[in-house]
N, C-alpha and C positions, 0 to 999 in steps of 0.2 A: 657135728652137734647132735646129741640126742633130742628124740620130739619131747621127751618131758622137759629137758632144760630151756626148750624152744618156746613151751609154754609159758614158764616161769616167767621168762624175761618177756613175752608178750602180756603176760598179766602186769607185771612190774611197768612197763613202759605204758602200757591203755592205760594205768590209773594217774600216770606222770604226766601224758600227753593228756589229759584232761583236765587236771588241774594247772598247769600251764598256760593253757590255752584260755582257759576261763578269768586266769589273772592278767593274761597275754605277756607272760614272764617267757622268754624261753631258757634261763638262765634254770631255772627249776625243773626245765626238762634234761639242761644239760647237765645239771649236777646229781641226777639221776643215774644218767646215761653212764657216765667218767665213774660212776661209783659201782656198776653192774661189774661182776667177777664174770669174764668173757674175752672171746675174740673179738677184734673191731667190724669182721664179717659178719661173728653172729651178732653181734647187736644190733649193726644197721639192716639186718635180715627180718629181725622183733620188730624193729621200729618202725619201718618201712611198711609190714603189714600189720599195724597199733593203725598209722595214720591210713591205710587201706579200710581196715574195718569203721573208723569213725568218722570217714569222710560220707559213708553209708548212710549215716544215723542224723542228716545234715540236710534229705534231698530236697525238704519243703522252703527251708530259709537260706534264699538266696544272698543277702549277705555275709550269712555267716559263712558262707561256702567261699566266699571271698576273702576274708581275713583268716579263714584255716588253711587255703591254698598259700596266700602270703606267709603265713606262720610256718607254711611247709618248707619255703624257699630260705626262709632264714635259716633254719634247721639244717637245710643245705651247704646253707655257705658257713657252717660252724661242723662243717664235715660231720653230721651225726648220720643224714642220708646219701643214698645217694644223687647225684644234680639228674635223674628221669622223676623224682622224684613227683614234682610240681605236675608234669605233662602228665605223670601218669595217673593221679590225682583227677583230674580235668578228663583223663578217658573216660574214666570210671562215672563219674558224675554224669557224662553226657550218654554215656547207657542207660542211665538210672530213670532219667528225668525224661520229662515230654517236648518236643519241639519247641513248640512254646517259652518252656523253661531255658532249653539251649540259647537261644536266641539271645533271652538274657544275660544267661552266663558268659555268652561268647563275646559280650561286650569287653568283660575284665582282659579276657585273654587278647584282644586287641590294643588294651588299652597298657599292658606291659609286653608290648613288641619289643619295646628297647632291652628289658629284661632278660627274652626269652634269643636278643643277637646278642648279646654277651658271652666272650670266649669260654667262658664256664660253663657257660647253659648250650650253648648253642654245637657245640661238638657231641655233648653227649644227647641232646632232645630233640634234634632238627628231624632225625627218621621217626620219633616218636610223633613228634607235633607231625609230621608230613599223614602219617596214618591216621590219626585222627581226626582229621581235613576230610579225609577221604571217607573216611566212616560216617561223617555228618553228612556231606556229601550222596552218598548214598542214600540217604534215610531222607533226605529230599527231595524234592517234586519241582524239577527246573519251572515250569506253569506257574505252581500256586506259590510256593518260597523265594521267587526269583530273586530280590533284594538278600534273603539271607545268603542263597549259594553267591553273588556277589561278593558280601562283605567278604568270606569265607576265600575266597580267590582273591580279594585284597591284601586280606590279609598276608598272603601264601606269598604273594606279589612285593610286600613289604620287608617279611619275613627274612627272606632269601636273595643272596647277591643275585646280580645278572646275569653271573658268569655258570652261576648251577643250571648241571644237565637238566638236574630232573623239571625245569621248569621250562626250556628250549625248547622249540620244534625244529631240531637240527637240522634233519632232510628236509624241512621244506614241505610236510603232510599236508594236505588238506584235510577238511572231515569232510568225507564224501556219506557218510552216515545224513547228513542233516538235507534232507530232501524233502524238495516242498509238491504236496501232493495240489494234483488239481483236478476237475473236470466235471460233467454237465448229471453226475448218477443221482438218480434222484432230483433232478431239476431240469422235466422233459419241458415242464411250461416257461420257464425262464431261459430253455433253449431254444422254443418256437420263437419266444420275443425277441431273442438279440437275433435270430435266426431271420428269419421275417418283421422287424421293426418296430413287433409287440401289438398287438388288438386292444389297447389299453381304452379308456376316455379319454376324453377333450381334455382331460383335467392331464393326464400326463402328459399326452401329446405336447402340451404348452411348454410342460416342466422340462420335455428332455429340450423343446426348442430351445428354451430358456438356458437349459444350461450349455448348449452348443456345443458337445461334444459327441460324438457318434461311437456308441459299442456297441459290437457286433461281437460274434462269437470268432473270429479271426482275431482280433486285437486283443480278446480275453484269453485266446490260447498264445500268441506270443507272446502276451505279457509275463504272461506266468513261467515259460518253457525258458525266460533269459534267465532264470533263477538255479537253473540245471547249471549255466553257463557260469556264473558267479560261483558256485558251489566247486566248481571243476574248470578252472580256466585253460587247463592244458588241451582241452574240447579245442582252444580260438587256433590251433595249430595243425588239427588235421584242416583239410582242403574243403571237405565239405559240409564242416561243422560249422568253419566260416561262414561261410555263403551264410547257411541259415540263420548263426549270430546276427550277422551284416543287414542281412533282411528286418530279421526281430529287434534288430535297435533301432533302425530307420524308421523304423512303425512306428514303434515306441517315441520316441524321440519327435517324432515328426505332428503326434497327437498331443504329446505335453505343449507342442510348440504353437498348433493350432487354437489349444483353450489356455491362455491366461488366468491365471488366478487374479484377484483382487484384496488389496490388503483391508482388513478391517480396522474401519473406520470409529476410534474411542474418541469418547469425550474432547481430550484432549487432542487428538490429531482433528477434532474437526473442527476446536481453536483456533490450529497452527492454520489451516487450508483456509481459513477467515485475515488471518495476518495478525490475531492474538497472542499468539502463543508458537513455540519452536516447534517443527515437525517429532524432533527423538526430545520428546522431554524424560528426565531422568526416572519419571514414574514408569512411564509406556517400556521402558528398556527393565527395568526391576520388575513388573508385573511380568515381561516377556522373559526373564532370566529363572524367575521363582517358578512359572510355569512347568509342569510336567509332563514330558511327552513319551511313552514307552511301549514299545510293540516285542512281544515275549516271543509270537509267531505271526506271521502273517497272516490273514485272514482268506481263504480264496474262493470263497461263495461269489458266485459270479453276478449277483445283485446288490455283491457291495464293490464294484470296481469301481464305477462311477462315483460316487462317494470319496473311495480312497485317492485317488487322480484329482479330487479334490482337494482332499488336503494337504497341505502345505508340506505336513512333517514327512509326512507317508513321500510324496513325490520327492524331496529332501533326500530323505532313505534311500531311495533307488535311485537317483544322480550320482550321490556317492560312491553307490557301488558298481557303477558305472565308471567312474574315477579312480577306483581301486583296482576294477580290473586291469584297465589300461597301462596303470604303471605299473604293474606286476607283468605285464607285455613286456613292455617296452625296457624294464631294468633288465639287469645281471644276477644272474642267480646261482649261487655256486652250483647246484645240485639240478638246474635245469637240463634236461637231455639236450644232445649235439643237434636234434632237427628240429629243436622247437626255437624256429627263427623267423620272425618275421619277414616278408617278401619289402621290396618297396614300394607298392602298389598298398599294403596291409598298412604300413606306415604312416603313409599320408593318412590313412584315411582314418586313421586311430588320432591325427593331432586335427586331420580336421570336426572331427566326432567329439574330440573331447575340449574344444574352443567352442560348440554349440552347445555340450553340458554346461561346460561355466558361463554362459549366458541364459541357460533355463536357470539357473542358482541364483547368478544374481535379481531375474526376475520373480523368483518365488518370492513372497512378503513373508514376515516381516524383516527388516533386516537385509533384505538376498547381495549387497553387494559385501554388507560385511561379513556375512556368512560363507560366501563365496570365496573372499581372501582369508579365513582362518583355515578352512578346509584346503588351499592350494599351500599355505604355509604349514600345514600338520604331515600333507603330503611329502612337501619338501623334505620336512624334519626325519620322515620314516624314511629315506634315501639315505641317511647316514646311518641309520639301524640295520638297514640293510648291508653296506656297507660293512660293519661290523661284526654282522654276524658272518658275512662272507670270509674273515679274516679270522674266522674261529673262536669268535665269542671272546675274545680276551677278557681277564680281569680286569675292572677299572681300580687304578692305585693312583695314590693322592702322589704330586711328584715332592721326590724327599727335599730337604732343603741342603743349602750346599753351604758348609761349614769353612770358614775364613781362617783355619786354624794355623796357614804358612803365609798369611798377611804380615806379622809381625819380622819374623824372618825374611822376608823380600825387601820389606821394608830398610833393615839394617843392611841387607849384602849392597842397595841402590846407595847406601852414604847419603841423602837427601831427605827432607821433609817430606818432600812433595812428593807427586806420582808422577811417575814418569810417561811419555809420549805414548798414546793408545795405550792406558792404562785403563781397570776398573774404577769409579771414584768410590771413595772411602777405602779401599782394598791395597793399592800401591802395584799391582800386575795385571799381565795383560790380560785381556778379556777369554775366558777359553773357550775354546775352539769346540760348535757342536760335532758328537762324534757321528758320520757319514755311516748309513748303514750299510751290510755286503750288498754288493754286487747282485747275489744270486738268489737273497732275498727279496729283492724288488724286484727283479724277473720270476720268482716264484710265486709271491704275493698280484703281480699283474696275470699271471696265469689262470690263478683259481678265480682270479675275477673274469676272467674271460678277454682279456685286456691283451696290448702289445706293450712291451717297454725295450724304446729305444738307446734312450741312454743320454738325448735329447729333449728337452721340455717339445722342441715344437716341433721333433719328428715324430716323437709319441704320440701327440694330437693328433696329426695327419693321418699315424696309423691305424687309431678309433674313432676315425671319423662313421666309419661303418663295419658292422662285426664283420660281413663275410666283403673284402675288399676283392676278389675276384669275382665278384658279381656284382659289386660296385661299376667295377671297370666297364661291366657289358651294359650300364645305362646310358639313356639316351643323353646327357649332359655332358656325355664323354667321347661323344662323336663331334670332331673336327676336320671333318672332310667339309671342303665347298659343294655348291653344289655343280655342275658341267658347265650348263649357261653360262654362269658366275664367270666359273674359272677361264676357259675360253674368249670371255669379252672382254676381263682385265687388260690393260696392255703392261702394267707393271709385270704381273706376271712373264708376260710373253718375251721380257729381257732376261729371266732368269734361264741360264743352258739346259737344264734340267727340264723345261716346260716341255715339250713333247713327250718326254717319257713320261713325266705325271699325269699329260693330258691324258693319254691311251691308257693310264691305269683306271682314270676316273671315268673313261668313255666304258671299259670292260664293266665295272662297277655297276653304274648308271644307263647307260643307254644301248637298247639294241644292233646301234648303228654300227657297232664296233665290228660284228660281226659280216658286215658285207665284204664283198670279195673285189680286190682290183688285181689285174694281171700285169698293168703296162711297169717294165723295173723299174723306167724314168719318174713313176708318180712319187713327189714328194711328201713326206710325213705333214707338213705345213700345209700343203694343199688339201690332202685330204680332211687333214681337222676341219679347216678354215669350211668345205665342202659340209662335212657334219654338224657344222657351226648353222648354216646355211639351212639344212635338212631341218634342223631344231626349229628355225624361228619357223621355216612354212609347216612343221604341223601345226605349232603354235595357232598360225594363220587359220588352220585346217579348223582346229578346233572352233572358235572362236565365232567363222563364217557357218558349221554347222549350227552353232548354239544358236545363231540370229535369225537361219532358215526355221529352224524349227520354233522359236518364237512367233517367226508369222504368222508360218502356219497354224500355229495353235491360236493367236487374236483373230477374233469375228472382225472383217471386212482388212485382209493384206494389203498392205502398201509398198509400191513401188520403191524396188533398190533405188538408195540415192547415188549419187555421185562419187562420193568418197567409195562405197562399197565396189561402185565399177575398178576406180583406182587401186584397190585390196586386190581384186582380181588381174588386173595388169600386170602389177608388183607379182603374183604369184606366177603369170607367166616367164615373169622375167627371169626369176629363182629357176624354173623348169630348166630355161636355154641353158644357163648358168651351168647346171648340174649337168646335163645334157653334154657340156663341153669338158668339162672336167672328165667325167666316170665315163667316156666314151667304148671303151671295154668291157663295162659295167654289166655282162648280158652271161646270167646263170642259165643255167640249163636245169630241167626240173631234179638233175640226180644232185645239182649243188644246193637246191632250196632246202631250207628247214621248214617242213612240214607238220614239224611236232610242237604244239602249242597247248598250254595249259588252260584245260576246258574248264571254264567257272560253272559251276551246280548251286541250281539255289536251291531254297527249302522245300519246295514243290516236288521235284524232280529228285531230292533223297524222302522224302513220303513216299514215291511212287516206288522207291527200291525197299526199302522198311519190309513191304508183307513177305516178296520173294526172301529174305533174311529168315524173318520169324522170331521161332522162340531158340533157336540157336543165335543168339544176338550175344547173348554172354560169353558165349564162347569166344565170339568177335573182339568182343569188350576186353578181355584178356591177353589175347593175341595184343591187342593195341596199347598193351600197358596198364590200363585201368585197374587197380584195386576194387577190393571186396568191398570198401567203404563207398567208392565209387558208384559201383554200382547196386549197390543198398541206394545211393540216393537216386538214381533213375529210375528205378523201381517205386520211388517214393511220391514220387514228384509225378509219375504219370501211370495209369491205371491200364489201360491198352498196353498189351505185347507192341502192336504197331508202334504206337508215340513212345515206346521205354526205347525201342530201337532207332527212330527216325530222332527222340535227343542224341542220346549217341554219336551217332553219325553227325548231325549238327555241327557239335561241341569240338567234334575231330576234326571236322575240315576248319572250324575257326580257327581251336590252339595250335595243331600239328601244319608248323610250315611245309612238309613233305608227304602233307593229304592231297589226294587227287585220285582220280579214278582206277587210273590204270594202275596206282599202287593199291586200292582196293581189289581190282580183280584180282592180282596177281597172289593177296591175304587169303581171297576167301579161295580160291583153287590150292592153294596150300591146306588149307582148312577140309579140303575136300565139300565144300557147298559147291555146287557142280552150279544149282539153279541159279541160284545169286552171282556167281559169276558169269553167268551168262547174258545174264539180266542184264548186270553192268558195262559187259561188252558190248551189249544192242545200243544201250546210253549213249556210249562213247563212238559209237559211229554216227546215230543220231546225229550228235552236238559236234561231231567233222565236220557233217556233210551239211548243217547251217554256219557253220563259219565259213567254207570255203564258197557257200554262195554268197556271204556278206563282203568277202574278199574281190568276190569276181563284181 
């Protein structure tokens, strides 16, 4: 099409679409249209920008911007534009015009959603309408517009199935962008105060007594630092991010639990508290539902902590999120990495942590118990979302109905009125049979959940009773060994054939004794247990008589062993003879003794190792497995070279069953610390050469 005839027919169609529209005929525009000597291209090409240019000439009257958008859609559906037509209409405007104005206009375009999902419109205008979302979007200030970008995401949210990408967070993103800043710059004197307790007056003094809650500048930096934690939950899965979580919610948690709120006390509730009138009167609940409560960002001046910890909503807020983290722990997540698994220790203590949140909820007023039960029921509800989305967002479709059209025909091949035996009623056939999904779908679909499918209802449960079942197994509820004593003094046992062998498994197990030596061939396996049996009770004894000497001695003015205690002593002679006759052979020689004994070190005595280390400790730290992360936190936690090195060591001989000395020597002469292993050697004869005078 040439630009002159391009004109023509924009001049012809501007003068049409105006007098149209002013009659609100569109029939006048269409008989226009039908009557223009052209392609159906070029006309809707005129026309298109006719209603382009005079949608321009419109920007101040907001109705009429509404019935010419309307008038555009009709035009549409009379194939004169084409169906972007409306949306594209609605760009243009919202460039034009000021905030303000948008605001307004954007009502109309919410208010024909229905419009804009209809297969007509909505095939061809959804990427038009999705940019233009975004274009307002832009041009807004999430702070001061907050309600509009709202409505604008409702909209989006309305707009579009469930099943669209562009609306999903498929992987599972967080926005790690939204980080909440905090800290003391600019506020050296409201640091000295929670720093030192504030130099205030009597008059505040009273106020902070009054309001019994203690802030310090420790509780204001953890409070604020759980919000890293919340923004980023994959943080609760390294080892030493824990710790610090664990720390910063117990504080937390543990302050909310010490100050109570108090509910405020209307008119009306202080009726009911008289026996007037009902505690929830329908006013008090309407005044509390119409109520508005909204935090755009957090506030983190640390002179308004106290304040916020007071109020209701605020502390509300952070329960929640509190609640949100945990079961984003605790669920299945297609897209969660293979190490980020809770321990069972982490477990516990996440359902014991989150039965004290729901008891801070339900104690917040007003409301808290039934705020407390909407929020565990919204939870629940988002476990199916979840759920769903793990299974690939499926489309939700209405189920189709199922059409009775071979009832009549059944009916005549049966020769009877009636239906027959496990028939449909009204139908005359049998009931059909739901169809069984494959096989390798339900093991596929249990896969990506992270699940087992046995094939079983209630082998399957067994097998996610816990993600990692081999580490299930190595807890302690799964230890069914007796213990020696036990087994030993049973006499059921002692008819079973088998009971010597198990005893000697349990003695190796359990008790040192196993290892003493007898020569004589005639000693029976029975003797000797029964002899070990024997050995048991008098340490028992041993024990027991030591705890009570040393009771004496410690009470101002000892008393006299009574009777019974002589008897105790007796008894233990007689054990001696006993043993004495038994193990008569019983006589090592110092090449048969085991002289190697696992020297206990307390905290004292790895202090004293610490300096000879130094500042090669890290190097140690790695040899011993420790990660970077690791060791970032010892670093963190302690300011001295000595105390980063002497936690360390701590930490090692607590978790590391196979810590001890002489496998430290033997690390750091590997290591080539020549001094520190020396060190460690002097230790370790030390700490010989007092046990073997504790011995003698």
């Amino acid at each position: 099409m040439s630009s002159s005839n391009f004109l023509v027919l924009l001049k012809t169609f501007s003068e049409s679409l105006k007098r149209a529209f002013k009659a609100n005929d569109i029939e006048l525009l269409k008989t226009e249209y039908d009557a223009a000597r052209a392609t159906d291209n070029d006309k809707k090409t005129a026309l298109h920008q006719a209603f382009r240019d005079m949608m321009l000439t419109k920007t101040e009257n907001i109705p009429a911007i509404e019935g010419f958008i309307s008038f555009a859609i009709i035009s549409c559906r009379k194939d004169m534009t084409a169906a972007t037509m409306p949306v594209v209409l609605l760009g243009d405007i919202f460039d034009a015009v000021t905030l303000d104005r948008a605001e307004q206009i954007f009502t109309y375009v919410e208010n024909n959603v229905t419009i804009w999902k209809e297969e007509f419109f909505f095939t061809a205008c959804k990427h038009n309408l999705l940019r233009m979302c975004n274009d307002l979007l832009r041009r807004l200030s999430r702070s001061q517009n907050t309600v509009f970008c709202g409505r604008i995401l409702l909209f989006l949210a309305k707009f579009f199935p469930f099943s669209e990408r562009s609306g999903l967070n498929i992987i599972s993103e967080f926005n790690l962008e939204n980080i909440t800043e905090y800290g003391m710059e600019g506020n050296e004197t409201t640091l000295e105060q929670l720093a030192g307790g504030g130099n205030g007056t009597g008059e505040d003094e009273a106020d902070t007594e009054e309001n019994k809650l203690k802030i310090d500048y420790n509780l204001y930096c953890k409070f604020w630092a759980l919000q890293d934690f919340f923004r980023n939950p994959n943080q609760c899965y390294n080892k030493v991010q824990w710790k610090t979580f664990a720390t910063h919610a117990g504080s937390v948690l543990s302050a909310f639990s010490s100050f109570k709120l108090e509910e405020h006390r209307s008119a009306s509730t202080a009726k009911a508290a008289d026996g007037s009138a009902p505690v929830d009167s329908p006013a008090d609940e309407k005044q509390i539902r119409e109520a508005g409560h909204f935090f755009a960002k957090f506030l983190t001046n640390p002179k308004l902590l106290s304040l916020q910890l007071s109020d209701s909503n605020f502390r509300r807020s952070v329960l929640v999120q509190f609640l949100i983290l945990f079961q984003y722990l605790n669920s299945t997540v297609k897209f969660k990495a293979e190490a980020h698994v809770l321990t069972p220790a982490q477990g516990e203590w996440l359902k014991e942590t989150e039965t004290l949140v729901y008891r801070l909820l339900e104690e917040s007023p007003p409301n808290g118990i039934k705020f407390a039960e909407t929020v565990r029921h919204m939870l629940t509800r988002e476990e199916l979302w979840n759920s769903w989305k793990n299974e690939g967002c499926k489309e939700f479709k209405r189920p189709e109905a199922v059409l009775d059209d071979a009832a009549p025909a059944v009916a005549a091949t049966s020769g009877t009125s009636g239906s027959s035996v496990g028939a449909s009623p009204g139908t005359g056939r049998p009931p059909a049979k739901r169809p069984r999904r494959p096989l390798g779908d339900l093991i596929r679909d249990a896969t990506r959940q992270g699940k087992f499918f046995m094939g079983n209802q209630e082998l399957t449960r067994l097998w996610n009773l816990c993600p990692d079942n081999l580490q299930a197994c190595k807890g302690t509820d799964r230890n069914f060994l007796p213990s020696l004593e036990t087994y030993l003094e049973n006499p059921k046992e002692k008819q079973d054939p088998s009971f010597e062998w198990r005893a000697l498994r349990l003695l190796a197990r359990q008790s040192p004794h196993f290892f003493t030596l007898f020569n004589t061939p005639s000693y029976k396996v029975s003797d000797y247990l029964e002899s070990v049996r024997k050995k048991i009770q008098k340490d028992k004894l041993d024990v027991r008589l030591e705890n009570a000497i040393q009771e004496e001695t410690a009470a101002p003015g000892g008393v006299e062993p009574t009777e019974a205690e002589g008897e105790g002593l007796v008894g233990d002679e007689e054990h001696e003879q006993m043993d004495s006759e038994l193990l008569k052979t019983e006589q090592l020689t110092p090449e048969d003794k085991n002289t190697h004994k696992t020297l206990a070190v307390s905290k004292e005595q790895l202090a004293e190792l610490a300096p000879s280390i130094g500042k090669d400790w890290k190097k140690l730290a790695i040899k011993l497995g420790y990660s970077a992360d690791e060791i970032q936190y010892f670093e963190s936690e302690n300011a001295a070279v000595t105390e980063q090195c002497c936690h360390l060591l701590t930490l090692w001989f607590d978790d590391d069953m196979d810590a001890s000395l002489d496998n430290l020597a033997y690390i750091l002469e590997g290591l080539e610390m020549g001094v520190a292993a020396d060190a460690v050697k002097q230790m370790i004869a030390l700490l010989s050469d007092k046990v073997e005078e504790v011995s003698e």
